[in-house]
N, C-alpha and C positions, 0 to 999 in steps of 0.2 A: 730478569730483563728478557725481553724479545725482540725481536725484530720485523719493524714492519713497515711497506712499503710505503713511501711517501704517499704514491696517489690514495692508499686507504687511508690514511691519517687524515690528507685535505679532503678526503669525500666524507669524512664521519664530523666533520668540522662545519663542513660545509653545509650539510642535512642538518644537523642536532647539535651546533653551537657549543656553552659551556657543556651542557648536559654530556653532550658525545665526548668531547676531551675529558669530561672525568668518567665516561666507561670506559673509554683508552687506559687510561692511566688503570683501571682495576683488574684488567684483562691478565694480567700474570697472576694474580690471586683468583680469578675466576678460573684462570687453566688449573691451577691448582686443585681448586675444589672440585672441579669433573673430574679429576685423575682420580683423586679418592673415593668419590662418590660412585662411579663407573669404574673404577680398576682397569684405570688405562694409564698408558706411557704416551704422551703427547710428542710429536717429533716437530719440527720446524713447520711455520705453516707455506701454504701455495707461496709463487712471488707474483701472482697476478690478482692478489685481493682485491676486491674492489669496494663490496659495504660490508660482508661482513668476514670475521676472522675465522679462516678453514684452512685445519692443518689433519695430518694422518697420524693415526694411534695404533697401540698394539692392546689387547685386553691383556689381562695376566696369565689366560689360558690360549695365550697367542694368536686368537682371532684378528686379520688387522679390519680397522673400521675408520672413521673420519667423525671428528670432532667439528662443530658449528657452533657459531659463539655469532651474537647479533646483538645490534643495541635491540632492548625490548621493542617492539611497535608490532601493529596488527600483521600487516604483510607476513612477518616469523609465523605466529599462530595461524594463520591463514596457512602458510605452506604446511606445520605439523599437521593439522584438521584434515588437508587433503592427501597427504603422504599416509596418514592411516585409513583413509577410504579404499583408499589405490590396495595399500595392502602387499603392498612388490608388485603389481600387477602393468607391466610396463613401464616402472621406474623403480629406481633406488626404494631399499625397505628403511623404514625409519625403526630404529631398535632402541629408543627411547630419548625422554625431550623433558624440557621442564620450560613448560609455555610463558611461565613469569618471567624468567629470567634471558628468555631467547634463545636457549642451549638447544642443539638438537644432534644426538647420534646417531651415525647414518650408516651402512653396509659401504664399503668398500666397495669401487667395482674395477676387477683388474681385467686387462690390463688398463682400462680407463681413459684410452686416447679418444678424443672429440670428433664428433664425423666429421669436422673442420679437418682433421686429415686427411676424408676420402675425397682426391682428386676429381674424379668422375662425376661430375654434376649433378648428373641422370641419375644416377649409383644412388647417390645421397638423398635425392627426393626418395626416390622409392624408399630405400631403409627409414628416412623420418614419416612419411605415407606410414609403412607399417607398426609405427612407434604409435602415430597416431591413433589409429585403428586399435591398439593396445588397452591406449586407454582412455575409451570408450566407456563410460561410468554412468547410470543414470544420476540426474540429478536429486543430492539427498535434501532431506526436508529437516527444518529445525534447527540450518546451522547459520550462521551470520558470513557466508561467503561473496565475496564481492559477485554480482553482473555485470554482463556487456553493457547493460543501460547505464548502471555507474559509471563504468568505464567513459562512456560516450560523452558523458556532462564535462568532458575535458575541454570540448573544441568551446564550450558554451566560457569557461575560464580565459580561453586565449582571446576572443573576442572583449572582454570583460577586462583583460590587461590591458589591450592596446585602444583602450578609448574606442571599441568598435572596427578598429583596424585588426590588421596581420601582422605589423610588425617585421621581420626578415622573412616571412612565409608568404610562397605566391597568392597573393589573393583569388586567382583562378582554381588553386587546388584546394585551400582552405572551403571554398563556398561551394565547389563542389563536395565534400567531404559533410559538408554542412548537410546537405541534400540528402545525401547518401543514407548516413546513420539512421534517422530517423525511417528511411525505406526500407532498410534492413534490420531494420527492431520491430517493425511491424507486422514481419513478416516468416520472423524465427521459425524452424523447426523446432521440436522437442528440444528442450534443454538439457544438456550432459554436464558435469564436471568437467571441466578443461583443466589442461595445462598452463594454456596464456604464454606461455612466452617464450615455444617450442621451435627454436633455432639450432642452428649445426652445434655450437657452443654446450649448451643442454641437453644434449644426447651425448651417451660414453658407449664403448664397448664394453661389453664384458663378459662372464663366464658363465653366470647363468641363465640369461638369453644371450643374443649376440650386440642387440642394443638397449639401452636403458636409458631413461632419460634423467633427469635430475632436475631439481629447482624449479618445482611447481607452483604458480599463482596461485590455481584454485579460485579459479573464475565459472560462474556461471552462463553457460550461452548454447547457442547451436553450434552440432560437430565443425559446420563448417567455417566457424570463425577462428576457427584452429591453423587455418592455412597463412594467418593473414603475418604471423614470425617469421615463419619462411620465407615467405617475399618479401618484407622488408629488411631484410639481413642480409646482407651480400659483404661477402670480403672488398677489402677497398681492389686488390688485383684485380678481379669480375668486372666493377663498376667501370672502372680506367678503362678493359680490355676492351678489344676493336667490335663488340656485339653485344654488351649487358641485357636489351632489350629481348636477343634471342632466347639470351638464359633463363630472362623472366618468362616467358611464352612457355618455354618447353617445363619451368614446375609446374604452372599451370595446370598444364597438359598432362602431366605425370601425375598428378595428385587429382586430376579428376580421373583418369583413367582409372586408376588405384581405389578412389574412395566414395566414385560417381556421383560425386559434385556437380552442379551447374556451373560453368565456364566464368558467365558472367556474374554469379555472385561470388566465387571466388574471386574473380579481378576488382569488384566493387568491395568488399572488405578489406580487401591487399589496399586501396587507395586508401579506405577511408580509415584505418589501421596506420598507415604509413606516415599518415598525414597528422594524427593523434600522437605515435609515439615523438614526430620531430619537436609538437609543443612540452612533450613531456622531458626532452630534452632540455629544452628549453628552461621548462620550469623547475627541473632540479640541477642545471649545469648550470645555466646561463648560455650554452654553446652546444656545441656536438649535435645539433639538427641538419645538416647540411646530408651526410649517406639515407637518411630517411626520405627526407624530398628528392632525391634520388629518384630512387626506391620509388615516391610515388608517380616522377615524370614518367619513368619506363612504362609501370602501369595503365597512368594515366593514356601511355601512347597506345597501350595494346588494346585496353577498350576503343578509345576511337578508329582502329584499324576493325576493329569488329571480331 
């Protein structure tokens, strides 16, 4: 037996139906078989699971490392594909996987606190600016990684649910965002590897650089569409506090200074990124779209201030 945290249970339920309750149900014989297979000692997993099952190991030759267990699906293979590109090169090293089954063992990184701990705002763009900057990959050839273009055909689904409407999304950000993509697809720099989905959350400290990122998309696009996690991810404190809008100005500004960006297409992908992940909320909660439009009103404001 294990234990595991309700909301994983309802999101693996909620995604993957009977299918997912009977990979629940096999997950204590799958821990099993990686212990033997990999010569690990599995300990209790995180309490903040959310899709998939990640707890800390010891090898027998007392290395510790961290066990991933996922229902099968592309996303898993997609993140192995790009965690052996990277190479450790600005995130977590992947020290082996078994892409059928959705296993993936990963390096330890200690002490492993989230830049979600560094108070300092400022602090924190810089450190993920230079995470960034890390990993910096050309883009490889011959491999079936998702694009920003794929990405983008999202807004084209939410118009397509709601009869041509928005549904709970402002129709002014939606049809902006509409606009948007298509001007900044057309208009890409060089294509890199990305990350996709490079928020405080996804960066850890650790010991063999000082940060590292973790849980890689492995998306195809320009560097600068890397900014757009950043800005739409703010702690609910941020959002409430008596200036959110200034917070959002000064990553901005941080991350162009840092990675010399254009101003304005970084704020135009932050929109039209922000305004993408709420339907994506949408489409696999049902809910939790509300900090993302946010997220895009601040935006949205700071383009129009110019």
């Amino acid at each position: 037996m294990i234990n595991l945290p309700g909301r994983f249970a309802q999101n693996i339920h909620t995604m993957y139906g009977e299918s997912g309750e009977e990979w629940l149900k096999s997950l204590p014989d799958s821990i099993m078989f990686y212990e033997q297979r990999w010569s690990i000692h599995v300990a209790e997993p995180l309490e903040d699971l959310s899709y998939n099952y990640i707890a800390p190991a010891v090898r027998d030759d007392g290395e510790q490392v961290v066990l991933k267990l996922g229902y099968p699906n592309q996303e898993l293979i997609t993140e192995i594909d790009a965690l052996l590109l990277y190479e450790g090169q600005g995130i977590v090293r992947l020290l082996d996987a078994d892409r059928e089954r959705g296993a993936l063992l990963l390096e330890k990184l200690v002490p492993g606190d989230m830049l979600l701990t560094i108070s300092d705002d400022a602090a924190a763009t810089r450190i993920a600016a230079r995470v960034m900057r890390d990993l910096w990959k050309p883009a490889p050839t011959g491999q079936d990684f998702p694009t920003v273009n794929r990405w983008a055909k999202g807004i084209e689904r939410l118009r397509a649910h709601y009869g041509g409407g928005t549904g709970p999304l402002p129709e002014r950000l939606v049809a902006r965002a509409e606009r948007l993509f298509p001007e900044l697809l057309s208009t890409m720099e060089a294509p890199v590897l990305l990350h996709g989905d490079l928020h405080h959350e996804n960066i850890l400290r650790a010991s063999r650089q000082p940060w590292l990122a973790i849980d890689p998309k492995g998306v195809i696009g320009e560097p600068a569409y890397e900014t757009g996690a950043l800005l739409r991810n703010m702690k609910p404190d941020l959002l409430a506090g008596p200036d959110p809008g200034q917070i959002v100005a000064r990553r901005v500004q941080i991350l162009c200074d840092e990675l010399g960006y254009n101003r304005q297409r970084v704020l135009e992908w932050g929109l039209a990124q922000a305004v993408l992940s709420a339907w994506w909320s949408i489409e696999d909660h049902g809910d939790f779209w509300q900090p993302a439009i946010r997220c895009a009103e601040l935006i949205d404001e700071e383009i129009e201030e110019g």
